[in-house]
DRENZAMAR-853419 format. One record per residue (C-alpha): x, y, z. Coordinates in steps of 0.001 Angstrom, whole numbers, plus 500000, padded with zeros to 6 digits. Each point is the difference from the previous one (the first is absolute). Layout:
XYZ...
***
This chain:
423902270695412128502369497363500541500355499327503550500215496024499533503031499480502178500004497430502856496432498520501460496335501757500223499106500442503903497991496869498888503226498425499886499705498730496334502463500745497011498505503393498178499552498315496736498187497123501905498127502201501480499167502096496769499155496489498112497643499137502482497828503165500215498506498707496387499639496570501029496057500240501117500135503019497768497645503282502577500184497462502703503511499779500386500583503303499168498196501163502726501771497526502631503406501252499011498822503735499915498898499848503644502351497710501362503427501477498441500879502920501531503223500957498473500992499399496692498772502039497434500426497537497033498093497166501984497314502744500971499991501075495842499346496810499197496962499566502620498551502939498506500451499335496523498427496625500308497195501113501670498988502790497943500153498245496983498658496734500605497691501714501843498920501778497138499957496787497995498184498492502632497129502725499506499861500124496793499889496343499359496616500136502416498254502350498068501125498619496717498144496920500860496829501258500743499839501035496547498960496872497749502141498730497142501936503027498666501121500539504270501168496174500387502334500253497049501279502910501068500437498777503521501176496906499033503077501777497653500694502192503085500248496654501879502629499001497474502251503058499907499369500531503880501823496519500488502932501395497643500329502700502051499805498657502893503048497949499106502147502522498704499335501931503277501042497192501803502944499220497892501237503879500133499860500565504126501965496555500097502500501680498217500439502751501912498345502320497553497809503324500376497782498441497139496970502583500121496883499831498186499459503910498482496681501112501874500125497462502958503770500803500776499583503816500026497198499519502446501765497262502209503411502243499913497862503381501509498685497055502429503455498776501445501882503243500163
***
């Protein structure tokens, strides 16, 4: 899936692009999903990034209606969320099909 040649019909660079859909983590996602139309590595990023920080986002929710032993736990996946969110960032700069093992599959199947 590497079709990062040239501009997205937004008119941005495709790693740009690709950086950008984890930059407000679902919400960007989203954006870029809708609004690209064309290439597939912009559009695998938009998926990726909204299924799992959606899934982060969810979690976290729940986790913190549960009293002491749930705010730890939220606040560690708070912690490695912002770690990920870097290297997710850092990796579609590059120009890299970085995919997460569960969330890629799903966003791949999404994009094809």
């Amino acid at each position: 899936m590497t079709e990062s040649k040239g501009k997205t019909s937004m008119g941005l660079e495709p790693n740009l692009a690709g950086l950008l859909c984890y930059v407000a983590w679902w919400v960007t996602g989203i954006i870029f999903f809708v609004l690209e139309k064309e290439n597939k590595e912009v559009r695998f990023h938009a998926m990726q990034s909204i299924i799992v920080f959606g899934a982060i986002t969810v979690v976290s929710i729940i986790l913190n209606f549960i009293p002491f032993i749930g705010w730890i736990i939220a606040w560690l996946l708070w912690v490695l969320s912002i770690v990920l969110w870097i290297i997710l960032m850092v990796k579609a700069y590059k120009g890299e099909h970085y995919k997460i093992k569960w969330a890629g599959d799903i966003a791949e199947k999404q994009v094809k």
